[in-house]
C-alpha positions as CSV (number, residue, x, y, z in Angstrom):
1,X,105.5,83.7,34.3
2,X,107.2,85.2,31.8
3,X,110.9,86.4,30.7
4,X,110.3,89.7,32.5
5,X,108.6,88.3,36.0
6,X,110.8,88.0,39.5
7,X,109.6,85.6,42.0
8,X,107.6,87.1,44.9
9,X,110.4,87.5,47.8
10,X,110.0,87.2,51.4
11,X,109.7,90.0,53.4
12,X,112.8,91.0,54.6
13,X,112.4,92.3,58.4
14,X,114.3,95.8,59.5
15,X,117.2,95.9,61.4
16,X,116.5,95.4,65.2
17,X,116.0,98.7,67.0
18,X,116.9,99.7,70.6
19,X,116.4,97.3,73.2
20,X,113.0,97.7,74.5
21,X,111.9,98.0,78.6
22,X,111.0,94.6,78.4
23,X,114.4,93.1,77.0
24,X,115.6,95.1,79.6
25,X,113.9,93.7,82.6
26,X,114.5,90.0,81.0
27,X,117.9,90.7,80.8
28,X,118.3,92.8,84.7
29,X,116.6,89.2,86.2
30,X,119.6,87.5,84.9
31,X,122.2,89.2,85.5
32,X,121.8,90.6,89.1
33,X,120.2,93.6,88.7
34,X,117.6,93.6,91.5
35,X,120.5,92.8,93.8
36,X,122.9,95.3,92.3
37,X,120.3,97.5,93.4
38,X,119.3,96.9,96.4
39,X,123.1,96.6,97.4
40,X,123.7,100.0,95.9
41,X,120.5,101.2,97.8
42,X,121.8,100.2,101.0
43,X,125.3,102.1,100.7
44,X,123.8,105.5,99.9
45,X,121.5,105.3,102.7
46,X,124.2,104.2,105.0
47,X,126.3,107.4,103.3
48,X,123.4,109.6,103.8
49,X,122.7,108.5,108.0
50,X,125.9,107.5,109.0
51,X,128.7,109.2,106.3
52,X,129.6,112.0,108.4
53,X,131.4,109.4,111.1
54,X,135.3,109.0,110.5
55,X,137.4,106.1,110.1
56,X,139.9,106.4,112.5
57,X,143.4,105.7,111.4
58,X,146.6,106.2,112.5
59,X,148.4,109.7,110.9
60,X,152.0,108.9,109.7
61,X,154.5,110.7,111.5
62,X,152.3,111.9,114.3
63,X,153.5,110.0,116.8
64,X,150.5,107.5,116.7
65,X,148.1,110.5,116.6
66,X,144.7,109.8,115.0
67,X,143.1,111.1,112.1
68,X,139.8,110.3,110.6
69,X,138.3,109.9,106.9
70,X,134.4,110.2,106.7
71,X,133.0,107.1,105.4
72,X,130.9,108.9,102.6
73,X,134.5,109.5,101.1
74,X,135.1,105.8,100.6
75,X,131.6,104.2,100.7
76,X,131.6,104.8,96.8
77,X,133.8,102.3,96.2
78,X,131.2,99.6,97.4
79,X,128.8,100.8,94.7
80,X,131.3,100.7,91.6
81,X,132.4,97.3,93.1
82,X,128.1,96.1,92.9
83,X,127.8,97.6,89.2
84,X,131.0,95.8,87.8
85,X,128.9,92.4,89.3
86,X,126.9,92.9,86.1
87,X,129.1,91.8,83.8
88,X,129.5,88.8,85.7
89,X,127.8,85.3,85.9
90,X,126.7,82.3,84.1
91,X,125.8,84.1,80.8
92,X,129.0,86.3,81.1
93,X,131.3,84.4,78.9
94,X,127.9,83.9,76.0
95,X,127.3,87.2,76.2
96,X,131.1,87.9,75.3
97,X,130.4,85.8,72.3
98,X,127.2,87.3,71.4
99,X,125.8,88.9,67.8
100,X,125.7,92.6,67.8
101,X,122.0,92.5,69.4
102,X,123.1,90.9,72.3
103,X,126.1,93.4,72.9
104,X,123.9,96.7,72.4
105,X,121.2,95.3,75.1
106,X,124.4,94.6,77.3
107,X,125.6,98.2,76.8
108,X,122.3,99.7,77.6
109,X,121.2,97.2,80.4
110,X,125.0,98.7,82.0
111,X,124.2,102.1,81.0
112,X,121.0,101.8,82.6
113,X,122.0,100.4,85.7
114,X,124.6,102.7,86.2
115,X,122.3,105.7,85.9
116,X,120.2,104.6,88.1
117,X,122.3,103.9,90.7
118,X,124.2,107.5,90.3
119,X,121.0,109.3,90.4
120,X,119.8,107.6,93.6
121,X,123.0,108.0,95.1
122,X,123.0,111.9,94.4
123,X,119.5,112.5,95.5
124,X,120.2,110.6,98.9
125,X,123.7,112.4,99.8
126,X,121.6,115.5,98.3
127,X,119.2,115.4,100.8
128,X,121.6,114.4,103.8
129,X,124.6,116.4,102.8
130,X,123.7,119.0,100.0
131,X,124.0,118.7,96.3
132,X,128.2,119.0,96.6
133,X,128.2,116.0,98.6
134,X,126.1,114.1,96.0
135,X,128.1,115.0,93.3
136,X,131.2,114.8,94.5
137,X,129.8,110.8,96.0
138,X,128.7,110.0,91.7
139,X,131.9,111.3,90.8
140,X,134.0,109.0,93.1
141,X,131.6,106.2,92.5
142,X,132.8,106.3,88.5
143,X,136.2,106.9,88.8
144,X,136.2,103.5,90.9
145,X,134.0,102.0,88.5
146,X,136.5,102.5,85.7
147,X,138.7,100.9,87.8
148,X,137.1,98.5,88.9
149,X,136.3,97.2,85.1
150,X,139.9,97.8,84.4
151,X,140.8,95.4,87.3
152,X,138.5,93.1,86.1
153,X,139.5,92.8,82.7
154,X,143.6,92.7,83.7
155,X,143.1,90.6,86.8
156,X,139.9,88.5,86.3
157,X,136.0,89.5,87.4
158,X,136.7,88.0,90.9
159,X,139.6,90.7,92.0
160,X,137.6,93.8,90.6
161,X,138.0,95.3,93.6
162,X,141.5,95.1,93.9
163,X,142.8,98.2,91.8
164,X,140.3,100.3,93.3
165,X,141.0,99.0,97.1
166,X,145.3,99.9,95.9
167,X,143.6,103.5,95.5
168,X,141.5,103.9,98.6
169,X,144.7,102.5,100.8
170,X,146.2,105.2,99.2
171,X,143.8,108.2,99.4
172,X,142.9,107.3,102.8
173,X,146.7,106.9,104.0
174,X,147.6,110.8,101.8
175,X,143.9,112.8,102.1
176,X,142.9,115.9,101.3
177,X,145.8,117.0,99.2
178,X,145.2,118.1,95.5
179,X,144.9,114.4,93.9
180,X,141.9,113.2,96.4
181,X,139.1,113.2,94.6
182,X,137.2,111.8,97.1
183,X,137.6,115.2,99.2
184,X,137.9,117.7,96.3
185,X,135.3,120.2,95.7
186,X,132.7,119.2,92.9
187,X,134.0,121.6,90.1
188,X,137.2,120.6,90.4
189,X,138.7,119.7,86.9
190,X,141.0,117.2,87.8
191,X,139.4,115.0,89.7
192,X,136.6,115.1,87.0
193,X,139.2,114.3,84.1
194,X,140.0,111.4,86.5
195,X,136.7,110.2,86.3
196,X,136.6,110.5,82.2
197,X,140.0,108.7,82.2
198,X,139.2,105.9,84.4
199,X,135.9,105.2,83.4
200,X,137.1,105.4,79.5
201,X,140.3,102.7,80.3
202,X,137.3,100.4,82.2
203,X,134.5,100.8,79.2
204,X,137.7,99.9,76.7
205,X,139.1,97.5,79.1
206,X,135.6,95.7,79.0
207,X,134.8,95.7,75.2
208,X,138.1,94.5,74.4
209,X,136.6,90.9,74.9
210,X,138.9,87.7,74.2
211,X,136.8,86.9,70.7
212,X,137.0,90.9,69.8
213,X,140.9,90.9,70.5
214,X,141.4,88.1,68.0
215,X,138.9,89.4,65.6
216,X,141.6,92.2,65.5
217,X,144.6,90.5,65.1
218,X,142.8,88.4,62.3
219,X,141.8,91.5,60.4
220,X,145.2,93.4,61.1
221,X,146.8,89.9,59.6
């Protein structure tokens, strides 16, 4: 060897890609996904055979006169509620801590799931209901999925469903004025800017990990 020569270095691998179907699948088995799913499954086909039927509840000021809310209107709440079971579990507080790998298999296993569950959900309301229906069931199911990760994050993974539950006592008590989305048509803009608010405070809400909060404050020190 002389002056001139370098040492032969190891091989230095690439940066890890996308997660692949297979880290996927590894990762659904342990963290609920076939029963996400199949508890997902269950409340659009009860939506699609049975969401026509109202809930019969008492009308305020109607001298104990009834009124009724069709299931389908609140049965979303069910699925958002199953999704945000995901992020919870006996890997929940390593996968917090995980390297960056970890987090992007986390966002796309999430991602994933939550597609497939809205696009199931659509096509069986579709068929029952029409393709209003469907949307206007996806639409409801991820504005209580932001709410539900929101609740989760503020008031720990057991009470996600609290937050959206304060919402559906309140929809179901006020209905069909011009803030239930549950009942507004499927254009309507602001019941969709509803769903892109709540489902941007639960995404933030659920990246804002303990360990990324003080990595934060450290760097803002």
């Amino acid at each position: 060897m002389n002056g001139t020569d370098l040492p032969d270095l190891p091989d230095i691998p690439d940066p890890p890609g996308p997660p692949g179907l297979s880290d996927l699948l590894r990762y659904a088995r342990v963290h609920r996904g076939p029963a996400i799913l199949a508890g997902t499954t269950v409340v659009a086909l009860l939506s699609a055979f049975f969401g026509g039927t109202d809930i019969a509840l008492p009308s305020i000021g109607s001298g104990g006169a009834t009124t009724g809310v069709p299931y389908r209107q609140e049965l979303p709440l069910l699925s958002a509620v199953f999704l945000t079971s995901a992020l919870d579990g006996a890997m929940s507080a390593h996968d917090a801590m995980g390297a960056s790998t970890m987090h992007r298999l986390r966002v796309a296993y999430c991602t994933t799931l939550t597609l497939t569950v809205c696009a199931f959900s659509f096509g069986a309301e579709a068929l029952a209901s029409g393709p209003d229906s469907g949307i206007v069931f996806v639409r409801s199911a991820l504005i209580w999925l932001g709410l539900a990760l929101l609740s989760a994050r503020l008031l720990g993974q057991q009470l996600g469903w609290a937050i959206p539950l304060a919402s559906v006592l309140f929809l179901v008590w006020y209905p069909g004025d011009w803030w239930d989305w549950t009942s507004n048509p499927a254009t309507d803009v602001f019941s969709w800017t509803v769903a892109a608010i709540a489902l941007g405070l639960g995404v933030t809400a659920t990246a804002a990990t303990p360990w990324r909060r003080k990595a934060f404050l450290h760097r803002a020190r």
